[in-house]
N, C-alpha and C positions, 0 to 999 in steps of 0.2 A: 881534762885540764883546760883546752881549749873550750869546750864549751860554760866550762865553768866560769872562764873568763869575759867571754862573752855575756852571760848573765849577768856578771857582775858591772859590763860597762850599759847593759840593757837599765838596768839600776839605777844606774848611779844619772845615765841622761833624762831616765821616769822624774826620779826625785829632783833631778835641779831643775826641767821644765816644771814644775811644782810650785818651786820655790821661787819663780816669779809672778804666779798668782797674784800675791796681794798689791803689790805695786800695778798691778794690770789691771785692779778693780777698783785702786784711785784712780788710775788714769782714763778709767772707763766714765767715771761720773763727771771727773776735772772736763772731761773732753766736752760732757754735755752743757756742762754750766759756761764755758768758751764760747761752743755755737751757739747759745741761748742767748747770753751775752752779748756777743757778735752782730747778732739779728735784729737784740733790743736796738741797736745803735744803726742801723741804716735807717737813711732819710724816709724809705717807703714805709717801712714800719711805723715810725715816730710821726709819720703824715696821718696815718690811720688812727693811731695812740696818741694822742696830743700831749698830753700829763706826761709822756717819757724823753719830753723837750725841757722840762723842767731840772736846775740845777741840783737839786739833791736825787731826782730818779737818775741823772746822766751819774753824778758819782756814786752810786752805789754801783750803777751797771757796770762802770770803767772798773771801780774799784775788785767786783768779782770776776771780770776781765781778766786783768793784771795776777790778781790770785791764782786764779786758773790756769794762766798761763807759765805759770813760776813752778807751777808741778811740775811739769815738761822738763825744765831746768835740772830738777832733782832726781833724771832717771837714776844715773849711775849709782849716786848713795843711795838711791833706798831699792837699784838689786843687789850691792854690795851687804847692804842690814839682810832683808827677803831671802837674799842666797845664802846666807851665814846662817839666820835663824831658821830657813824650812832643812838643812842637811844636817844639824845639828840632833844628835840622840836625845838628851836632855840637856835641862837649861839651857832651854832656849833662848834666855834674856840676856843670859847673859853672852852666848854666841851673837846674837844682833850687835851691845854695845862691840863686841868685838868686831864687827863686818864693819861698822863704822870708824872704829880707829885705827884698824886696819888701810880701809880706802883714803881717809885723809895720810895715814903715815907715809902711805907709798907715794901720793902725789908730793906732800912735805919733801920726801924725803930727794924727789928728782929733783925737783926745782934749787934745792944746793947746790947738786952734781951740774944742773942747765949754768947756774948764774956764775960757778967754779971757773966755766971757759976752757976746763978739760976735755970738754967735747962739743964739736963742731954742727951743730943741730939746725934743721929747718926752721925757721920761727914761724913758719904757717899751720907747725903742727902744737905750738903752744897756743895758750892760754889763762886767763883770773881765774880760780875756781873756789869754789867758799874762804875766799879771801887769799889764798896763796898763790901770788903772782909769780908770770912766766915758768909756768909748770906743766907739763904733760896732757895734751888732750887728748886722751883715748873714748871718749864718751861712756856708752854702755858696757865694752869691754873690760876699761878697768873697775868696773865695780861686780862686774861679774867673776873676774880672777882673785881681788881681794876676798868676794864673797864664798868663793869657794876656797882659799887658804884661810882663812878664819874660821872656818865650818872645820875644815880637816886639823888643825892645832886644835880647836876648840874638845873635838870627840878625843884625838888626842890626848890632853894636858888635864882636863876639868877634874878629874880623880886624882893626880897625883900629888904624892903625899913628901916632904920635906921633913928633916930634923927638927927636933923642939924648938932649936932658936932660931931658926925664920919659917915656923911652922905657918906665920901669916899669912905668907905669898904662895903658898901651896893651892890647891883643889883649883876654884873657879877663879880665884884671885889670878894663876899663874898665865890662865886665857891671855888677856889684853897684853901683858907682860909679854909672852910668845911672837904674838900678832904683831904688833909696837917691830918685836925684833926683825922679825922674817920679810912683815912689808917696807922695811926702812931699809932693809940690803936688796929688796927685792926695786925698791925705787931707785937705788942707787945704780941698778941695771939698764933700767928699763930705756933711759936717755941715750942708751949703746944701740940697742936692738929695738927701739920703738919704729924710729923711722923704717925701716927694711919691710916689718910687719903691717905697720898702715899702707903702707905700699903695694902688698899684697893681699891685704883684702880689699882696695878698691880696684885690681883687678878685675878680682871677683866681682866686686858690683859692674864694673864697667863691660864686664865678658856678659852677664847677665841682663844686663841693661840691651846689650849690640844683639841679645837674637830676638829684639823685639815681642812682637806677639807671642812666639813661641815661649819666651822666657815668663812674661805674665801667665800662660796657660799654664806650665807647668806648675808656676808656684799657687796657683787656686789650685790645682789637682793636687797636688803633695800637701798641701794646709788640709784640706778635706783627707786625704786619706789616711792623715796620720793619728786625728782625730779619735781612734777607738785607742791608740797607743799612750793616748796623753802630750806624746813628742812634738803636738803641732807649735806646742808654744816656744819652741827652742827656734824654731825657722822662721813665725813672725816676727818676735823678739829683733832676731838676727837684721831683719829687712827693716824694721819698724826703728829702731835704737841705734844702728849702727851704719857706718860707710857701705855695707854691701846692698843697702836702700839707696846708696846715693847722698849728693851734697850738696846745698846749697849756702852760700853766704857763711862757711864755718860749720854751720850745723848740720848733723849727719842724721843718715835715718829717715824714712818717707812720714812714720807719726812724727815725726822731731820736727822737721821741714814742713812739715803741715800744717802745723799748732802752732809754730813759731812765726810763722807769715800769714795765717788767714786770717781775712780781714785788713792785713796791711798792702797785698800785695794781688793781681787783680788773677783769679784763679786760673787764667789761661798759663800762667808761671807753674802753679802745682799740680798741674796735671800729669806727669813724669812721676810725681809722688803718689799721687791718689790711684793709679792704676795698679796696686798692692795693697792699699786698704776696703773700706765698707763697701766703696759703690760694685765691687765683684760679688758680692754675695748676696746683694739685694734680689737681683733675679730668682735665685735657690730659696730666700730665706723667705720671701715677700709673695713669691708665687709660685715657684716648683714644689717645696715642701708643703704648703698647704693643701695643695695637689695634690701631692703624694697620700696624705693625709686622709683626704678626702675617697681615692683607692682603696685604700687601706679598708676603710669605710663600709666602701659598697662590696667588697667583697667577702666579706667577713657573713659565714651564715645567721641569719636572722634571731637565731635564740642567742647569739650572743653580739648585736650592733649595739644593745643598750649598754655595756662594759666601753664598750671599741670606741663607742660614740665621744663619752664620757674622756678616754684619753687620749683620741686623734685630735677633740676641740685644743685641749690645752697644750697639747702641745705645737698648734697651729699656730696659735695665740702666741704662745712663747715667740715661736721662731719671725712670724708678721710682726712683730710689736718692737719687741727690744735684742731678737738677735739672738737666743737662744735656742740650739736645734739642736743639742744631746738628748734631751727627751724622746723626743720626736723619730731622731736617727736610728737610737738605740733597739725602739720598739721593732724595726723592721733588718737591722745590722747583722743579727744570729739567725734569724729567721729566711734571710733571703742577701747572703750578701755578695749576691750579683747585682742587685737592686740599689749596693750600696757601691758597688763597684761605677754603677750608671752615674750615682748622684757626685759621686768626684771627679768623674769623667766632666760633667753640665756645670761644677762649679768651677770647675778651669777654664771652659767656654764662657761662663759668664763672664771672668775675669779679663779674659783675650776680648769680648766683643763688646765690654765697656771700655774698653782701653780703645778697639779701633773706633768707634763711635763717638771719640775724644769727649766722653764724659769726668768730670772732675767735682765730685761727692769725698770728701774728705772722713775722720774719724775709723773707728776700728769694728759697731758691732753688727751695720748690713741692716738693722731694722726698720720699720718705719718711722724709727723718732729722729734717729740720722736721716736716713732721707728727706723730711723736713727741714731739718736744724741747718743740715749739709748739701741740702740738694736743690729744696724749693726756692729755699729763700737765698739762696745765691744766685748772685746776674751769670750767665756764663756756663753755667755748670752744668749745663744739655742733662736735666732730669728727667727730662719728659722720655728719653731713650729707653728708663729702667721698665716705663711701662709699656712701652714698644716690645721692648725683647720679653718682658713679663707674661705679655698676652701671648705668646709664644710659650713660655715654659711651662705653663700653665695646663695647657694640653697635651705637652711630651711627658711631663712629669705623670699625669693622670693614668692616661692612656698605655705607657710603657709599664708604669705598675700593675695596673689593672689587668694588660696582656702578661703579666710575669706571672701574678700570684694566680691568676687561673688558669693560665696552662701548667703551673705546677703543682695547683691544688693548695696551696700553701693560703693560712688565713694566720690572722693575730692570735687565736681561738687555741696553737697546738698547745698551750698550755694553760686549761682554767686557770691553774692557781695564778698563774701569772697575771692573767684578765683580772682574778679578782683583787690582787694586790695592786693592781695598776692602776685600777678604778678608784681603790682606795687613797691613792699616793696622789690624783689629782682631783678627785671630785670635793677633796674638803683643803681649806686653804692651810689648817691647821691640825697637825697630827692627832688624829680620834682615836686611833690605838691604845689600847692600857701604855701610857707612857712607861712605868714603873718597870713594865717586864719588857718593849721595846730593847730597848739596848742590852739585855740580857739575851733576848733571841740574839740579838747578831752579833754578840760576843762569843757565844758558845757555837751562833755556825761558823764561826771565823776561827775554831780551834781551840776555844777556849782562852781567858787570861796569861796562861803561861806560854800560849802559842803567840800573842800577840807583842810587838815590837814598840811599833809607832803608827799614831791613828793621826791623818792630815784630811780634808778635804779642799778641792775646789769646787766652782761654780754647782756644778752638779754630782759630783762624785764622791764618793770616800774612798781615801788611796790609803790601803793599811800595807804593812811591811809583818810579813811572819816569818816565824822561823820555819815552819812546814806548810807549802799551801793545797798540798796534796789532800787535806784532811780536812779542807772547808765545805759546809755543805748550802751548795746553789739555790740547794730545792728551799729549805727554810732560811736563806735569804730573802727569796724573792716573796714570803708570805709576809717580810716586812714592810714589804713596799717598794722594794728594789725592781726598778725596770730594765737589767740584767748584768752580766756580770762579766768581767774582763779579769782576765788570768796574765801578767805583765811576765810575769818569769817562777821562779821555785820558791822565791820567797814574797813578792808583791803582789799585789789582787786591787782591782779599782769596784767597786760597788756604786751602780749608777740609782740614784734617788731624784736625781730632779732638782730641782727649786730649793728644795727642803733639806739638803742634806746637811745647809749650817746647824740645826737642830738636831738633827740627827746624830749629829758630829762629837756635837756638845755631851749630848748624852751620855753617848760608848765613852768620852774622855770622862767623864765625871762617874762612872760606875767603874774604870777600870783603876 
């Protein structure tokens, strides 16, 4: 029973770090068209570009500016909608509208109880929020509790069936109905118990904050290692969106505080912020993993460098370029995961030794294009460090691989098939497969249609939910193209594809 339980709370934090995906893949681009932005509008730029002193290039730039920056605004509703609609079984759409009437009902519904004068309230923790004034600032929080009580009435309520005469408000209709009631009593609380609880999570930020270096190392170590579990997104989220990142000026959260002042405010201010975003991972992502890569490489016996070659480039590429290193990780995770034990160990240290080197690179994905956007073209922001410490990890990364995998004998190679699906999953940009019977192979090693629940991916994964996962077969996975396979608990399985797997994704849902 205990462990049963366990699985099921293993679950349930899989699927909702999940279900902030999408919102984290607006905020991914919103971030870049910010710094782009941002850049277009310094005087050194515009000195170089003449034509971006002109009054319609300056309002289009301000105007995508300001856009951009109004994402940031909209964390909490849209992981309120994200949270509702990725925990939701079916109808999904309609779970969303509900995560959304949900998060407005519950603010509506405080802001009565606030203006009532029945309860004696900080006014430093209020706030305007899509127009409902003096109401509750929880930030990311409250749309992540909305988002998950609107997902649980939602799985709840969507089926149930009423009498002929108000058979209307029955099935999906009775959703919003639920939501509406549960967040409206649930607001009518929250102005009791909010204060007590914001208070203890800035604690936590503040306990986290006071063991300095120590605290940045740990959270680059714990973000990397949670990475095979899925769960890393629950811990940035937490740092990135909410008070246990810290505060500035109202705004909570180091992505929050970051987006919301740069470019207004001179970066020596966010640097308290940015020592938990991009500029830790550039070291790993920009020049250890490439390294790593590169090992990988040369060690691999000769009849099979031409496969090895083929997927060490792209996934180099990935992770140099824009920040993507699940490819990359994964090849080496099952194979050697001492090696991946080192790599979470050096992404903590990078995090600690950009933070003591008072560098301040802002954004979320560590690549080279941040590093530009966020690093160069900022006065102040000591970029030139990442390549300091770069040229360093460069060689520990190489070197420590290269001593692991041949004192273990260990190559990419213990699995042809794997080589030759790997090859195939990155050498062509677009799936060359019989598309037709694709998703039929990994329907039937995923247990078949009747074993299968609910098919979701992110960035690189497909996270499917079965009802047995005892009886999925790895081996004809991976001759899909899968570059390996993660087993989350008895009933969940994540399948690593890469780049590719929004196609992939599409597929299995449209054949199943």
């Amino acid at each position: 029973m205990q462990k049963f339980s366990r699985l099921k709370i293993m679950d349930f934090f899989s699927d909702f770090g999940r279900s902030l995906l999408l919102p984290i893949a607006i905020l991914a681009l919103t971030g870049l068209l910010l710094g782009l932005s941002a850049a277009l509008l310094r005087a050194q730029i515009q000195d170089l570009l003449p034509f971006l002193k002109s009054d319609i290039a300056i309002y289009i730039i301000t105007t995508i500016r300001f856009i951009s920056g109004k994402a940031f605004e909209l964390i909490p509703v849209m992981f309120s909608i994200s949270v509702s609609f990725g925990l939701a079984k079916q109808e999904k759409e309609i779970a969303a509208l509900a995560g959304f009437m949900g998060y407005y009902m519950m603010l509506f519904s405080a802001s009565i109880m606030i203006k009532s004068g029945l309860v004696d309230i900080d006014k430093s923790i209020l706030a305007n929020i899509l127009g409902i004034e003096n109401t509750l600032q929880m930030g990311a929080v409250a749309g992540m509790i909305t988002g998950v009580i609107s997902a649980y009435l939602h799985n709840k309520f969507y089926k149930i069936q009423f009498p002929v005469a108000i058979a209307f408000f029955g099935g999906k209709r009775f959703v919003s109905i639920a939501v509406i009631f549960w967040t409206s009593i649930l607001g009518q609380i929250m102005p009791l118990i909010w204060g007590p609880i914001a208070a203890g999570i800035e604690v936590i930020g503040t306990s986290i904050s006071a063991l300095g270096g120590v605290g940045v190392f740990l959270f680059g170590f714990l973000e990397r290692l949670l990475i095979p579990t899925g769960l890393h997104h629950i811990i940035n989220q937490l740092f990135r969106t909410t008070v246990v990142g810290g505060s500035l000026g109202g705004i909570d959260g180091t992505l929050n505080v970051f987006m919301h002042y740069f470019g207004h405010v001179d970066i020596e201010q966010l640097k308290p912020f940015t020592r938990y975003l991009g500029q830790g991972k550039m070291p790993f992502m920009m020049y250890g993993l490439p390294a790593a890569a590169y090992a990988i490489y040369k060690t691999t016996p000769h009849e099979k460098k031409t496969k090895v070659k083929a997927l060490m480039i792209a996934g180099a590429a990935a992770a140099f370029v824009t920040g993507i290193t699940e490819p990359l990780e994964f090849s080496f995770l099952f194979i050697a995961p001492i090696l991946y034990l080192f790599h979470a160990f050096m992404a903590g240290l990078g995090f600690f030794l950009m933070s003591a080197f008072d560098v301040g690179i802002g954004n979320t994905s560590g690549g080279f294009i941040d590093f530009i956007l966020y690093g160069v073209l900022v006065e102040n922001s000591k970029w030139y460090m990442e390549i300091v410490v770069g040229i360093f990890y460069a060689p520990i990364y190489y070197y420590v691989f290269k001593w692991y995998l041949n004192r273990k004998k260990i190559s990419i190679d213990t699995s042809d098939e794997f080589l030759d699906t790997a090859n195939n999953a990155n050498t062509n940009d677009e799936l060359t497969a019989d598309e037709n019977s694709l998703e039929v192979m990994i329907i039937n090693a995923l247990g078949g249609k009747e074993n299968i629940e609910v098919v979701n991916n992110c960035l690189t994964r497909l996270r499917v939910d079965l009802k047995n996962v005892s009886i999925i077969d790895q081996e004809v996975l991976k001759t899909t193209g899968a570059l390996g396979v993660v087993i989350n608990s008895d009933t969940q399985v994540q399948v690593i594809y890469g780049p590719k797997v929004e196609k992939i994704a599409t597929l299995v849902r449209e054949a199943l």
